[in-house]
BABAPA-908971 format. One line per field, with one value per residue: residue in one letter; z, x, y of N, C-alpha, C in turn. Coordinates in Angstrom, 1 decimal, m for minus. Example, Ala and Ser with C-alpha at 12.3 -4.5 7.8 and 13.67 -1.06 7.14 Angstrom:
BEGIN
resn	c(A  S) $
npz	c(7.8  7.1) $
npx	c(13.2  12.8) $
npy	c(m5.7  m2.2) $
capz	c(7.8  7.1) $
capx	c(12.3  13.7) $
capy	c(m4.5  m1.1) $
cpz	c(7.8  7.9) $
cpx	c(13.2  12.9) $
cpy	c(m3.3  0.0) $
END
This chain:
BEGIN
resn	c(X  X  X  X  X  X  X  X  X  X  X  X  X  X  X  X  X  X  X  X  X  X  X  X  X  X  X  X  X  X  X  X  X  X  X  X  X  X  X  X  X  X  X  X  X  X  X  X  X  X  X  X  X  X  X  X  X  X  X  X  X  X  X  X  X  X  X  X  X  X  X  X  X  X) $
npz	c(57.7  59.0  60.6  62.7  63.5  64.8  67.8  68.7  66.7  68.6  71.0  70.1  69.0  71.3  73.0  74.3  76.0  77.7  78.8  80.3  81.9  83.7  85.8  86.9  87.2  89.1  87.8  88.6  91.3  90.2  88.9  91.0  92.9  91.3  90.2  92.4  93.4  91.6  91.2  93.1  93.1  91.5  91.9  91.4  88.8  89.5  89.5  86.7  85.9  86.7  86.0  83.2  83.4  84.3  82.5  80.1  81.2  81.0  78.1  77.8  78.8  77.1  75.0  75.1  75.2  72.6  70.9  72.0  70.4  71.9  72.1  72.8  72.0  71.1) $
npx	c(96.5  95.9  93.0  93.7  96.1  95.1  95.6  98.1  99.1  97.4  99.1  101.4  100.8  101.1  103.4  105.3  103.9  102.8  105.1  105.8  103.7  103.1  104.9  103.5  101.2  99.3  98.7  98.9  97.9  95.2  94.1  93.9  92.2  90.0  89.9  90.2  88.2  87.4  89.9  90.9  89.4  90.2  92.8  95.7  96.1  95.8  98.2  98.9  95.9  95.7  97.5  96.9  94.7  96.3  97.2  95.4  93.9  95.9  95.8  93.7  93.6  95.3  93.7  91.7  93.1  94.2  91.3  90.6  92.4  95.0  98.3  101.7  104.6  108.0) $
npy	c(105.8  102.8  101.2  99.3  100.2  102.6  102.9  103.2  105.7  107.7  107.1  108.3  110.3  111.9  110.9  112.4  113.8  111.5  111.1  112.4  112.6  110.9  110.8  113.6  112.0  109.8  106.7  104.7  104.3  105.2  103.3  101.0  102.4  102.8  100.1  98.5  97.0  94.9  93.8  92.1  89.8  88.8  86.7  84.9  86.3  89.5  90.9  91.4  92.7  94.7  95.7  96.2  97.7  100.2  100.7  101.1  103.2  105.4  105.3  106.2  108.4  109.7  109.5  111.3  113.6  113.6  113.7  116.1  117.3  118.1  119.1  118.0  119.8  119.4) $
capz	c(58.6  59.5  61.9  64.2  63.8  65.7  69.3  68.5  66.3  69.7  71.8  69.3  68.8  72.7  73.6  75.5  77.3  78.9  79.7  81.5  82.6  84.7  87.0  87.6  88.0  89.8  87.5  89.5  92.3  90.4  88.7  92.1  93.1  90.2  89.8  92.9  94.3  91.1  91.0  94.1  92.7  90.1  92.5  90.8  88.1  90.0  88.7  85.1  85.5  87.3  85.0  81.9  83.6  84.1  80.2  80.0  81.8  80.4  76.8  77.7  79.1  75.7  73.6  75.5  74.9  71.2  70.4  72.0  69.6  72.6  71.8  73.9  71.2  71.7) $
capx	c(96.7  94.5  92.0  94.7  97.2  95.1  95.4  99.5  98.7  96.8  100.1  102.1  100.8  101.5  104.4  105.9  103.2  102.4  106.2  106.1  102.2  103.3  105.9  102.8  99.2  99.9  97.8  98.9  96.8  93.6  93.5  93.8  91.0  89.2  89.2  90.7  87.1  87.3  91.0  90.7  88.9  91.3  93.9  97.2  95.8  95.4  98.5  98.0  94.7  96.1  98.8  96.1  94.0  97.2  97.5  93.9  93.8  96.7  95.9  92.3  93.8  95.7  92.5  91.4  93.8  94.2  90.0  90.7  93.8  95.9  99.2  102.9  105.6  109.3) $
capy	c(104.7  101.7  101.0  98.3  101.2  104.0  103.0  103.6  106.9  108.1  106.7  108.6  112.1  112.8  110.5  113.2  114.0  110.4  110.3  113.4  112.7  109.4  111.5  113.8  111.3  108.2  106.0  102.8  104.4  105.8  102.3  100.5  102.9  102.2  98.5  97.3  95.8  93.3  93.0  91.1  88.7  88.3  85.8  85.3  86.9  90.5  92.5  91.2  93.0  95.7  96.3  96.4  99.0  101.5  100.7  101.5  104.7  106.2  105.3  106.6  110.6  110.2  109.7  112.8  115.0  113.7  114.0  117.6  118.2  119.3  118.0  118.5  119.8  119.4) $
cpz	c(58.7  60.7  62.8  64.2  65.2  66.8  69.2  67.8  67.9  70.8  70.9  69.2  70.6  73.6  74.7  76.8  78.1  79.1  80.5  82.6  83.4  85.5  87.2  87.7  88.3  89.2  88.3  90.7  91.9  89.8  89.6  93.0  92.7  90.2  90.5  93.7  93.3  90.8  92.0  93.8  91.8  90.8  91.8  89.5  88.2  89.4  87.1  84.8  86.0  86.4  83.4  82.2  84.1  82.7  80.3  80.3  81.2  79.0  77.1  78.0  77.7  74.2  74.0  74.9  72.8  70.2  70.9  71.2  70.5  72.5  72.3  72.6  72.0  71.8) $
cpx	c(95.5  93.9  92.6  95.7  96.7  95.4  97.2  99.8  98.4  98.2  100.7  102.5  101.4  102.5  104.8  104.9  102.9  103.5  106.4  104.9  102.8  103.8  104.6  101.4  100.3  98.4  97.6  97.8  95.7  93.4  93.1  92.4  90.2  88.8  89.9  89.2  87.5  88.8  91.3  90.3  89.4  92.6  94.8  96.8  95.3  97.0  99.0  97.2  94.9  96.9  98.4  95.5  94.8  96.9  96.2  93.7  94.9  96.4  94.3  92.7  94.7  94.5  92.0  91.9  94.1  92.6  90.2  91.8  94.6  97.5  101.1  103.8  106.4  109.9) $
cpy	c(103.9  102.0  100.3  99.5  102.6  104.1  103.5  105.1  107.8  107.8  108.1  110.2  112.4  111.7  111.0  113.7  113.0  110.3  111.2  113.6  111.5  109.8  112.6  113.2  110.2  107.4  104.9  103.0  104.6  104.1  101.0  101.1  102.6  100.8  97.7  96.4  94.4  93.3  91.8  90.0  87.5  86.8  86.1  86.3  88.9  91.6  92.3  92.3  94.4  96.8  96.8  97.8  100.4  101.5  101.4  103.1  105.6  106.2  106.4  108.5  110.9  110.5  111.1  113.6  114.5  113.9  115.5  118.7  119.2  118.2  118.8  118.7  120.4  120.9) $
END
C-alpha cells in the first residue's frame, strides 16, 4: 500500500473496534474537553472543527491499538 492509503489501512485493520469503541468513549466530550477553549474561537466555524477533532481522536486510539498490533476479530 501507499503512503495516502495508510490513514485508511489504520481505519481498516480495527473497523470493528471504533464501531463498537464509540458506544463506549464519548469522543464528542473528550474532544470538547480537549479543544473546546480554541473551538470557541472558531465562530460558525466551531463544529467543523469540532467534528475534525472527534475524527482526530478516534483515528488517533486507532493508531494506538494498530502500532500495538491489538486488533478486534470477528
Amino acid at each position: 500500500w501507499s503512503a495516502w492509503a495508510f490513514p485508511f489501512v489504520v481505519i481498516g485493520m480495527n473497523a470493528i473496534t471504533i464501531y463498537l469503541g464509540q458506544r463506549l468513549i464519548d469522543f464528542r466530550y473528550t474532544a470538547e474537553f480537549l479543544f473546546g477553549g480554541l473551538a470557541q474561537f472558531m465562530g460558525s466555524f466551531e463544529p467543523v472543527f469540532l467534528a475534525f477533532a472527534v475524527l482526530s481522536l478516534k483515528w488517533l486510539f486507532l493508531y494506538f491499538l494498530f502500532k500495538n498490533r491489538i486488533f478486534l476479530k470477528a
